[in-house]
PyMOL Python script that loads the backbone (N, CA, C, O; Angstrom):
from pymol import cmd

cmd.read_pdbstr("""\
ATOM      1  N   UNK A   1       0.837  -1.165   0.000  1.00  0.00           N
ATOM      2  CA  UNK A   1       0.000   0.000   0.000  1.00  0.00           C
ATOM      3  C   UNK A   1       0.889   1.237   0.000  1.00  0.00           C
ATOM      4  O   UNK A   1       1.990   1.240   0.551  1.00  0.00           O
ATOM      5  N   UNK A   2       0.439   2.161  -0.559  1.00  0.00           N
ATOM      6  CA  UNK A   2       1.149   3.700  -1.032  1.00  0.00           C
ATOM      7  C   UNK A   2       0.771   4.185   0.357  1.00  0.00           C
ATOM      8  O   UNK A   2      -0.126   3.592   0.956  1.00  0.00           O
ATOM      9  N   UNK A   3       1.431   5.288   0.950  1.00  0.00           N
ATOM     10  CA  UNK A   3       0.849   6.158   2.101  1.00  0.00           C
ATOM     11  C   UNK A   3       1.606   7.598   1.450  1.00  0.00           C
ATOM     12  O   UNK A   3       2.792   7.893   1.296  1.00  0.00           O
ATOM     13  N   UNK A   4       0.683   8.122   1.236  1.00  0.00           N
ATOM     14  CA  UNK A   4       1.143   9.374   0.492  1.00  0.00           C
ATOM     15  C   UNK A   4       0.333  10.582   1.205  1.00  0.00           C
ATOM     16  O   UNK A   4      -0.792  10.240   1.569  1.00  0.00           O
ATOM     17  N   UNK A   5       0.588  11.574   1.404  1.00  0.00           N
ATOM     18  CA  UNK A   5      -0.155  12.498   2.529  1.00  0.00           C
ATOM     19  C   UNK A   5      -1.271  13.122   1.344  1.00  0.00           C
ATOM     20  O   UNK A   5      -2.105  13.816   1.927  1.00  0.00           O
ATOM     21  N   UNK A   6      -1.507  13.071  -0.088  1.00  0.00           N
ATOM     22  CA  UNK A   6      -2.565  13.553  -0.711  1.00  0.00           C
ATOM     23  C   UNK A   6      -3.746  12.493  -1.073  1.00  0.00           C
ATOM     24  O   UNK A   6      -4.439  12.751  -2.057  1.00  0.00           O
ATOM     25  N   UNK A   7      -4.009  11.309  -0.321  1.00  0.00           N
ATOM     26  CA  UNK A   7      -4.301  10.136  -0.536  1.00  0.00           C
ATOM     27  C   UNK A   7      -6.165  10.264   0.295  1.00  0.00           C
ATOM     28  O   UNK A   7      -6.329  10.528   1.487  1.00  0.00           O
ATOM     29  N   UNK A   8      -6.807  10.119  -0.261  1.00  0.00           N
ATOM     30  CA  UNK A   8      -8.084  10.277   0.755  1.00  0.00           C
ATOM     31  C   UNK A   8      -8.502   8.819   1.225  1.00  0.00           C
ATOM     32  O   UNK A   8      -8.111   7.730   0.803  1.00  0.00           O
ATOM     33  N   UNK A   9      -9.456   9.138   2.272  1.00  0.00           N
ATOM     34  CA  UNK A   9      -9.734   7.876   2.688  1.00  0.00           C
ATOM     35  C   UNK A   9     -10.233   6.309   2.424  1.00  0.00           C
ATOM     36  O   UNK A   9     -10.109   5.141   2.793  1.00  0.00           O
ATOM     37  N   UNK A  10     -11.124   7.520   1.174  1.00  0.00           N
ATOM     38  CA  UNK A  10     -11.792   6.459   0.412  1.00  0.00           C
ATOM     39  C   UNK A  10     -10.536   5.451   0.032  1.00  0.00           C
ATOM     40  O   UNK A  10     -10.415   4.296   0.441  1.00  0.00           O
ATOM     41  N   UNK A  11      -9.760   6.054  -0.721  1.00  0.00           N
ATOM     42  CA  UNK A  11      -8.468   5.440  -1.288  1.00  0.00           C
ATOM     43  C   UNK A  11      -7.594   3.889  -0.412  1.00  0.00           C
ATOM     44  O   UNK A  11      -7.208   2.771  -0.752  1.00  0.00           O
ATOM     45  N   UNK A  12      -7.644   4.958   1.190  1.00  0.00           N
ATOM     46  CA  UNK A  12      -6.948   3.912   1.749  1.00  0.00           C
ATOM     47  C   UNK A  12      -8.087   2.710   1.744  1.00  0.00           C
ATOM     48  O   UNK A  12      -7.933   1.784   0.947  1.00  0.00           O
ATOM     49  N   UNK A  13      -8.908   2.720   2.381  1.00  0.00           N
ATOM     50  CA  UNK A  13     -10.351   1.779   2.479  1.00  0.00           C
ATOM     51  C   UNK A  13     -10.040   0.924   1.289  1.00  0.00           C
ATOM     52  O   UNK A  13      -9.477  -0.100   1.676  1.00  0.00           O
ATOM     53  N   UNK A  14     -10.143   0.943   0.401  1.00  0.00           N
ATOM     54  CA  UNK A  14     -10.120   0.684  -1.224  1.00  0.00           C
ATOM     55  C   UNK A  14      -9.013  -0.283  -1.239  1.00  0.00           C
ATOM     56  O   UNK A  14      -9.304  -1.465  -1.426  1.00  0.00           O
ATOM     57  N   UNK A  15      -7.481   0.133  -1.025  1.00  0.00           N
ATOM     58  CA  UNK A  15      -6.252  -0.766  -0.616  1.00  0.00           C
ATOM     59  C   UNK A  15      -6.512  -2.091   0.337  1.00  0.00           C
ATOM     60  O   UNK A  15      -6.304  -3.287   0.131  1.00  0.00           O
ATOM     61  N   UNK A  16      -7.108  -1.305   1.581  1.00  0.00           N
ATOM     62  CA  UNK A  16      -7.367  -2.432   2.823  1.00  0.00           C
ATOM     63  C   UNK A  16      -8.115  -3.053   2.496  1.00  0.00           C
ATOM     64  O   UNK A  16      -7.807  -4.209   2.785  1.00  0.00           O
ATOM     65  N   UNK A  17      -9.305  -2.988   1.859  1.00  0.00           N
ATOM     66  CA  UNK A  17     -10.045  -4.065   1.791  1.00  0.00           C
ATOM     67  C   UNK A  17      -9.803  -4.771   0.606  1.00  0.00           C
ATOM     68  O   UNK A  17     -10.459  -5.800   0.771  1.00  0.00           O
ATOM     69  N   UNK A  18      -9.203  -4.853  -0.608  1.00  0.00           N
ATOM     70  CA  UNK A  18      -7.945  -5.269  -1.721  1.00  0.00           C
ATOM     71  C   UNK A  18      -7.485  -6.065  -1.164  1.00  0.00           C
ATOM     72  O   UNK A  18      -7.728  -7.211  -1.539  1.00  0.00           O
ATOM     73  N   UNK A  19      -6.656  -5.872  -0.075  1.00  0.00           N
ATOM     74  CA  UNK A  19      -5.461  -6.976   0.743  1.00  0.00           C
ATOM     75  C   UNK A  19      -5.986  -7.712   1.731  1.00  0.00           C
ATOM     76  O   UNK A  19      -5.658  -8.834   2.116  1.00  0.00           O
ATOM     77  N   UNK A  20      -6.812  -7.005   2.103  1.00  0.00           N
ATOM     78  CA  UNK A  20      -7.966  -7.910   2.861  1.00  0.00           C
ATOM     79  C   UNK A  20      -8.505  -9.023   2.092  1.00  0.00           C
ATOM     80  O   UNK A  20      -8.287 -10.145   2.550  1.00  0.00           O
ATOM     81  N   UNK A  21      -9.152  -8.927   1.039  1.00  0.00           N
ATOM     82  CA  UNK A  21      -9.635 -10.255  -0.157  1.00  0.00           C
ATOM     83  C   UNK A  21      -8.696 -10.973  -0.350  1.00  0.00           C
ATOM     84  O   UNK A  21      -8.926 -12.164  -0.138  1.00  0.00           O
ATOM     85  N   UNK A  22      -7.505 -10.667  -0.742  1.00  0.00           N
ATOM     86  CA  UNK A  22      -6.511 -11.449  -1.408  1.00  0.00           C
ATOM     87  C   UNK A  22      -6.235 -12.137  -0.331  1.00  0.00           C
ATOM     88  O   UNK A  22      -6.301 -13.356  -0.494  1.00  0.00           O
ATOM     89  N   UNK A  23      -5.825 -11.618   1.162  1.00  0.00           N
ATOM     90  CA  UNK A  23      -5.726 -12.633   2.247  1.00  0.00           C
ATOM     91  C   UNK A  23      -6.401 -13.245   2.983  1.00  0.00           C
ATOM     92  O   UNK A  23      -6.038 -14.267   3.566  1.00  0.00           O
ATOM     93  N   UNK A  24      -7.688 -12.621   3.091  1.00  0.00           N
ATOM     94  CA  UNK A  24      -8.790 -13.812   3.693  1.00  0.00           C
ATOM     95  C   UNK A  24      -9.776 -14.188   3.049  1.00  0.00           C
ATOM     96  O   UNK A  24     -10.405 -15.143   3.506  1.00  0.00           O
ATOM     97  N   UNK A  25     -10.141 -13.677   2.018  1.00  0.00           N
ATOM     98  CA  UNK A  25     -11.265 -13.856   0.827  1.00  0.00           C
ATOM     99  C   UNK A  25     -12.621 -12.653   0.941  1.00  0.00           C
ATOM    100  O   UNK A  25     -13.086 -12.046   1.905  1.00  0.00           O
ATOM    101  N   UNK A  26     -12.827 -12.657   0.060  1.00  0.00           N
ATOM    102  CA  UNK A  26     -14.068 -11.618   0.051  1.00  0.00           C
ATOM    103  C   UNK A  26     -15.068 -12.215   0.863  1.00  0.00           C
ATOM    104  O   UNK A  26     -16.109 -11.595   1.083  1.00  0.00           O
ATOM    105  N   UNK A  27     -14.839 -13.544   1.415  1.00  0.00           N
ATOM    106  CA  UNK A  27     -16.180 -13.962   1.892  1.00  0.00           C
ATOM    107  C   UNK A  27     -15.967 -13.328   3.482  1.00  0.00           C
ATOM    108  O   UNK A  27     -17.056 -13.086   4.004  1.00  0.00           O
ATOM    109  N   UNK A  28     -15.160 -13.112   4.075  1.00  0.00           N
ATOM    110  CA  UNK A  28     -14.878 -12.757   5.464  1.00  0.00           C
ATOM    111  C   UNK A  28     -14.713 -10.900   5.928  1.00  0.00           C
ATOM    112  O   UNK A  28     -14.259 -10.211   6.842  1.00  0.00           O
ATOM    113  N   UNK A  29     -15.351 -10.759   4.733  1.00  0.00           N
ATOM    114  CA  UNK A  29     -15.404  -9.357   4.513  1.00  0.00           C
ATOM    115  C   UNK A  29     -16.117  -8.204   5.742  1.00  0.00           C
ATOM    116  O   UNK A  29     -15.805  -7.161   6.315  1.00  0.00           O
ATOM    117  N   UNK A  30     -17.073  -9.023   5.692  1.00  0.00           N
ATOM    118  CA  UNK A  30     -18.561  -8.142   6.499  1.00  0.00           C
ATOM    119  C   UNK A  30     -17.935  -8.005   8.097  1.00  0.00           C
ATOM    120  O   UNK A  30     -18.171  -7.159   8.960  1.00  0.00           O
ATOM    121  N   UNK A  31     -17.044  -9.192   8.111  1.00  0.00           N
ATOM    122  CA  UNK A  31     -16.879  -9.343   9.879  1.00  0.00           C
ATOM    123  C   UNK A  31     -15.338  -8.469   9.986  1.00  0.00           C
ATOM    124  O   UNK A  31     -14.758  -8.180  11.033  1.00  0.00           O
ATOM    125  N   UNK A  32     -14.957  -8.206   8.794  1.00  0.00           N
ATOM    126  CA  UNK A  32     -13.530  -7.484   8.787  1.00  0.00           C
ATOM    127  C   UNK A  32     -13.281  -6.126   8.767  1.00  0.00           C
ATOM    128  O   UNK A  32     -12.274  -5.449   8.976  1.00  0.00           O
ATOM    129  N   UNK A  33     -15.155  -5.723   8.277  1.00  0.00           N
ATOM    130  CA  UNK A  33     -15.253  -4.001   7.384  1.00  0.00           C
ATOM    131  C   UNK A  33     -14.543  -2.961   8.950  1.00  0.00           C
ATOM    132  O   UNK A  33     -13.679  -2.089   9.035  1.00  0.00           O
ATOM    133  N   UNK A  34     -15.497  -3.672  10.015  1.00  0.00           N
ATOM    134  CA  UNK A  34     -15.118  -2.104  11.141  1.00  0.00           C
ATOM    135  C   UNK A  34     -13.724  -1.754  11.612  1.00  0.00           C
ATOM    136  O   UNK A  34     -13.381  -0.764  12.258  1.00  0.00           O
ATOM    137  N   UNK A  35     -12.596  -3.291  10.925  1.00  0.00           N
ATOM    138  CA  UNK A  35     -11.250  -3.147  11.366  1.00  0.00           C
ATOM    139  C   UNK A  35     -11.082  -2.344  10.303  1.00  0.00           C
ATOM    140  O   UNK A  35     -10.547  -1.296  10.665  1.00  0.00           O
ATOM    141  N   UNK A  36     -11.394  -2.385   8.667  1.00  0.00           N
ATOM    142  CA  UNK A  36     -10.589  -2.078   8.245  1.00  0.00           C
ATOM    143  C   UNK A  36     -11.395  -0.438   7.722  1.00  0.00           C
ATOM    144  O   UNK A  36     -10.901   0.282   6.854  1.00  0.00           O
ATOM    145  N   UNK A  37     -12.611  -0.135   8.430  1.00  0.00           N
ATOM    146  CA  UNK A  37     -13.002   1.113   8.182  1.00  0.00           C
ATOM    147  C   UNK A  37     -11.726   1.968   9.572  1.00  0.00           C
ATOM    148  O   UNK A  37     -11.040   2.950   9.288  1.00  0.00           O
ATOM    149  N   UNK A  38     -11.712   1.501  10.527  1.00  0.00           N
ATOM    150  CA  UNK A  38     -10.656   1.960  11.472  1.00  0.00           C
ATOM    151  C   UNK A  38      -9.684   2.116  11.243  1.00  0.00           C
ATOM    152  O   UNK A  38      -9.121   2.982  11.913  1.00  0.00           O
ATOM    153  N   UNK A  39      -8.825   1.355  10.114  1.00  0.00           N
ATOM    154  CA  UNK A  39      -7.227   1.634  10.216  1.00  0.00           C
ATOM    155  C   UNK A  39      -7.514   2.331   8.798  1.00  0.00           C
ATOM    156  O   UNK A  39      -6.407   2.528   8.298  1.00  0.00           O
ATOM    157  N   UNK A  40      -8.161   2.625   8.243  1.00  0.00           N
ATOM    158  CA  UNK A  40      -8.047   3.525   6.753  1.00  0.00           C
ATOM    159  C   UNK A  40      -8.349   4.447   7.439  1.00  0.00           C
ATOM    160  O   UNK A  40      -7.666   5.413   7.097  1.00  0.00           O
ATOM    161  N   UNK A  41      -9.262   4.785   8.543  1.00  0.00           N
ATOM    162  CA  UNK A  41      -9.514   6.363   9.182  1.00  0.00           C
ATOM    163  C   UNK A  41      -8.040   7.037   9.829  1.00  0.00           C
ATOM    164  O   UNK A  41      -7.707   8.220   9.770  1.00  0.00           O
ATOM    165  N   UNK A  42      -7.123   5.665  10.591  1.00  0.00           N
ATOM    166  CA  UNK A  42      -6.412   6.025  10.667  1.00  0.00           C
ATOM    167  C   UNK A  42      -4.846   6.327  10.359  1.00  0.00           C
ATOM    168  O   UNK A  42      -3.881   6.835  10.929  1.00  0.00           O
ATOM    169  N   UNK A  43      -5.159   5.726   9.146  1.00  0.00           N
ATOM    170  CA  UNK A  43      -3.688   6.199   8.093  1.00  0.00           C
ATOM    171  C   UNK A  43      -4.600   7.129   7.257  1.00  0.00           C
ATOM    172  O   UNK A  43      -3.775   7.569   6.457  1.00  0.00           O
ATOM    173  N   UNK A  44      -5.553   7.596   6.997  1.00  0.00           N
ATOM    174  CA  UNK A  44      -5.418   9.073   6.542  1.00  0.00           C
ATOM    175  C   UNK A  44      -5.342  10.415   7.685  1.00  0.00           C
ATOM    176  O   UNK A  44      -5.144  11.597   7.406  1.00  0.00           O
ATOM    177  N   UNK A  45      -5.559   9.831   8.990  1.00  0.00           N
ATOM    178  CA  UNK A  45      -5.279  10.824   9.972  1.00  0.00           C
ATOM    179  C   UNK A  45      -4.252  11.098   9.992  1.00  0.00           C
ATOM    180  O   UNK A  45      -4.032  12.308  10.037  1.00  0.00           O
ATOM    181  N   UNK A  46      -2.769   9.924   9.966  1.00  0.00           N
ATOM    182  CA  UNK A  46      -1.888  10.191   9.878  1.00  0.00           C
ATOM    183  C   UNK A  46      -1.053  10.932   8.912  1.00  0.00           C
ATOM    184  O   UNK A  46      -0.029  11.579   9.130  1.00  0.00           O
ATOM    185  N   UNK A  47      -1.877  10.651   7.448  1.00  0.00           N
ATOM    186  CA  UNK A  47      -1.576  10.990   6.436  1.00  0.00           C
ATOM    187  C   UNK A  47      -1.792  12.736   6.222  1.00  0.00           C
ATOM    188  O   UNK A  47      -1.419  13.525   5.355  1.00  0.00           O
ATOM    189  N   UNK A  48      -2.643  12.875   7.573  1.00  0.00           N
ATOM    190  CA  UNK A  48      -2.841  14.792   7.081  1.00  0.00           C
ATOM    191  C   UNK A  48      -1.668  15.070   8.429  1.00  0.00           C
ATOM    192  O   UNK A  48      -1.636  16.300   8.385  1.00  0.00           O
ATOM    193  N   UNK A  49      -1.066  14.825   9.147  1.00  0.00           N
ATOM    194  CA  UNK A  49      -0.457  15.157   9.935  1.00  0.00           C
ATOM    195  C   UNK A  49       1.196  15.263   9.747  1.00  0.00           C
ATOM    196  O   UNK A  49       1.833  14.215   9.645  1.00  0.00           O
ATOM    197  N   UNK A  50       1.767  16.345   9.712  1.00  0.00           N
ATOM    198  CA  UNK A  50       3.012  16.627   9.287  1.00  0.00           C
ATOM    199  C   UNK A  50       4.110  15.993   9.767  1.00  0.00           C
ATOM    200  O   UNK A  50       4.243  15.840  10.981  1.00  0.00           O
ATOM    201  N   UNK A  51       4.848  15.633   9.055  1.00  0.00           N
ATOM    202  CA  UNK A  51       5.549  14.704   9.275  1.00  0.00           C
ATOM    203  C   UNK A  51       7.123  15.602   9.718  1.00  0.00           C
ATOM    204  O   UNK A  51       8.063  14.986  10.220  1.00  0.00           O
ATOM    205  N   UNK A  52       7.178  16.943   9.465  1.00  0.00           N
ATOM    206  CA  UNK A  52       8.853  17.448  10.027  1.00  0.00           C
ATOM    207  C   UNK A  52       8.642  17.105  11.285  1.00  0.00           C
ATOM    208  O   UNK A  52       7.648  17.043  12.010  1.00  0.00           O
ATOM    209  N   UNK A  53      10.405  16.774  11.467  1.00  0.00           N
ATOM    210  CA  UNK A  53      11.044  16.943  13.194  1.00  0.00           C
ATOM    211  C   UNK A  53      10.552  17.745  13.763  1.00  0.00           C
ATOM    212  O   UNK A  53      10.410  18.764  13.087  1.00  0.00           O
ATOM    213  N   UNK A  54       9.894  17.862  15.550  1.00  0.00           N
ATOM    214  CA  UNK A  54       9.289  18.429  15.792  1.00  0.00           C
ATOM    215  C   UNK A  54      10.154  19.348  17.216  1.00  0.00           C
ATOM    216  O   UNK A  54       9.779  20.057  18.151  1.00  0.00           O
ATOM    217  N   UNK A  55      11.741  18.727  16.592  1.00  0.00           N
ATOM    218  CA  UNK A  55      12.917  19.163  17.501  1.00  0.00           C
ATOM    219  C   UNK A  55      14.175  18.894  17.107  1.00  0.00           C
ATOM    220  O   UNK A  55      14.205  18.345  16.006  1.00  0.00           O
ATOM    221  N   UNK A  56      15.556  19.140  17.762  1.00  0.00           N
ATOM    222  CA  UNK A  56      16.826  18.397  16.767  1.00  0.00           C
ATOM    223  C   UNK A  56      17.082  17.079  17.124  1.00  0.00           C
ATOM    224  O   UNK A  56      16.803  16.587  18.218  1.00  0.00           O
ATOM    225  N   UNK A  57      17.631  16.494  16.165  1.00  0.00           N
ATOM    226  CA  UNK A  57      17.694  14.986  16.172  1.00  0.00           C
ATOM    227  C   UNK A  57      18.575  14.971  16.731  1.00  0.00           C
ATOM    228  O   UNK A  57      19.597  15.613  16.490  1.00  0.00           O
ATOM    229  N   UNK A  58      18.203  13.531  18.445  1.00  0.00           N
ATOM    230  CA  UNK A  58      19.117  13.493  18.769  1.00  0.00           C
ATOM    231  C   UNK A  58      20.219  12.851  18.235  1.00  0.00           C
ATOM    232  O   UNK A  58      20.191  12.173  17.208  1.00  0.00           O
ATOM    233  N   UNK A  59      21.811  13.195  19.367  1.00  0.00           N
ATOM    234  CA  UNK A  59      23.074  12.932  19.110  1.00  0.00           C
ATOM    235  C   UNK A  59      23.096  11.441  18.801  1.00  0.00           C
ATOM    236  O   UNK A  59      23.874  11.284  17.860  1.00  0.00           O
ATOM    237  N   UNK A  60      22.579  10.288  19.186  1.00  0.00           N
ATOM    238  CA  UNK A  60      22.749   9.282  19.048  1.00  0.00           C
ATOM    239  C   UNK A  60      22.240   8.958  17.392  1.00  0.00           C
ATOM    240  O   UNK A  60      22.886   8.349  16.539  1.00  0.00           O
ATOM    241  N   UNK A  61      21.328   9.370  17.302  1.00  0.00           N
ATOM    242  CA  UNK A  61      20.978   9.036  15.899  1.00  0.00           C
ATOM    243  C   UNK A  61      21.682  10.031  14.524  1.00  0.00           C
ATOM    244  O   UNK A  61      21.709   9.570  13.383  1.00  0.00           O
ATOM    245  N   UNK A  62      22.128  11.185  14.801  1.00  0.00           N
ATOM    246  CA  UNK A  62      23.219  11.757  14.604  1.00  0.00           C
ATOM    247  C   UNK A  62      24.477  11.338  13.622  1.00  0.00           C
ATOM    248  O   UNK A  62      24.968  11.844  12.612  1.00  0.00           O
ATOM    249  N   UNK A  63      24.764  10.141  14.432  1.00  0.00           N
ATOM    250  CA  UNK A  63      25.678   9.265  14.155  1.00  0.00           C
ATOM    251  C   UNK A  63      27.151   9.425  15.037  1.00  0.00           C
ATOM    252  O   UNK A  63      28.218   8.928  14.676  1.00  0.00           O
ATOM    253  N   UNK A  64      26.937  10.251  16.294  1.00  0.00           N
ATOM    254  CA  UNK A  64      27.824  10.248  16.910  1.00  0.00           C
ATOM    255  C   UNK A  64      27.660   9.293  17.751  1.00  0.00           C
ATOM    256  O   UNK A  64      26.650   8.595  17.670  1.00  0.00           O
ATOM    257  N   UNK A  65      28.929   8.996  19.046  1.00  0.00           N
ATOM    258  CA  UNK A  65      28.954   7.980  19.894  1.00  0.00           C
ATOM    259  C   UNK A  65      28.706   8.401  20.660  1.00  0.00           C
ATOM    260  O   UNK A  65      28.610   9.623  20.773  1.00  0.00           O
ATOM    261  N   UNK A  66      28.367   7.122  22.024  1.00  0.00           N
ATOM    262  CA  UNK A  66      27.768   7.858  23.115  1.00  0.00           C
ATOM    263  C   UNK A  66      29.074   8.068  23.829  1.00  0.00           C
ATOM    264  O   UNK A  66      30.076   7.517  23.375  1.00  0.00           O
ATOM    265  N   UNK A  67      29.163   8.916  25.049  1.00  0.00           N
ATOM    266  CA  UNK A  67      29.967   9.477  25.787  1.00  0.00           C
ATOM    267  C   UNK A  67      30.978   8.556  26.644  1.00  0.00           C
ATOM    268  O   UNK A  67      32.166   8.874  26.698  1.00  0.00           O
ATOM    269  N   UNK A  68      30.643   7.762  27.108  1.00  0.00           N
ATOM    270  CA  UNK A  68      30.987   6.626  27.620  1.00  0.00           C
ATOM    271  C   UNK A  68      31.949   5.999  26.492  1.00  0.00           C
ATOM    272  O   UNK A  68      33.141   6.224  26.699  1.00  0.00           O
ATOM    273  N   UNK A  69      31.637   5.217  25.279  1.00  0.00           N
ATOM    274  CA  UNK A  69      32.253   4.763  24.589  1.00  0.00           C
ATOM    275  C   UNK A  69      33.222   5.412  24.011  1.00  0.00           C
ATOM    276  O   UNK A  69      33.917   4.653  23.336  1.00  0.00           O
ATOM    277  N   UNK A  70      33.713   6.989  23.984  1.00  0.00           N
ATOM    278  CA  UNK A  70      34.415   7.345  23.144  1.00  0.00           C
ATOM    279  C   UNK A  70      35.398   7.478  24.800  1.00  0.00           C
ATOM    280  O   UNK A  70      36.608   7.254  24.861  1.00  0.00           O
ATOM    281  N   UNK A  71      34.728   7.790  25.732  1.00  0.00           N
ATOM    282  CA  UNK A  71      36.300   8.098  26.949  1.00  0.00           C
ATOM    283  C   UNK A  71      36.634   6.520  26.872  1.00  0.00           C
ATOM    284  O   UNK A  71      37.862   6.449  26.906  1.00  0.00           O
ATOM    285  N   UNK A  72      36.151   5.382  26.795  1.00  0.00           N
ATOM    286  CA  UNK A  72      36.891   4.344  26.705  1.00  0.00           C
ATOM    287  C   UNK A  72      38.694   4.226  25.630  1.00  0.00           C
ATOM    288  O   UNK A  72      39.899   4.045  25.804  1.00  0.00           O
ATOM    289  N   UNK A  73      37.532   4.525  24.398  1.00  0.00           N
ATOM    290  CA  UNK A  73      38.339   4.810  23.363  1.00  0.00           C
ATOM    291  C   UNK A  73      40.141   5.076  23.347  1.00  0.00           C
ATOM    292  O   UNK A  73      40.718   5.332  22.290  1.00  0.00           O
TER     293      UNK A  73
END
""", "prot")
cmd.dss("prot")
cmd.show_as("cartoon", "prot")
cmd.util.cbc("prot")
cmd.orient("prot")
């Protein structure tokens, strides 16, 4: 599935229940709809919600070492 932030819901719904058939069959559909009306509500919630850093990345991910390991060093 695409997750693209211009993607509407209908869209996601449309995917989930796609992969939904192919993996449990269209026949198991009816008992599957309120999971998969729920997680298409909520990957387009996510999908309107901005995705920049919402601070600086920390030092560890950085790619520096932690403090400890470099006084070993």
């Amino acid at each position: 599935m695409r997750f693209e932030s211009g993607r509407s819901r209908e869209e996601f719904l449309a995917d989930l229940t796609a992969e939904a058939d192919r993996t449990w069959g269209p026949s198991r559909r009816a008992e599957l709809q309120q999971y998969l009306d729920n997680a298409a509500n909520a990957l387009w919630r996510l999908a309107q919600a901005p995705l920049e850093a919402l601070e600086a990345e920390p030092a560890f991910l950085a790619g520096s070492r932690p403090r400890d390991v470099e006084q070993e060093a």
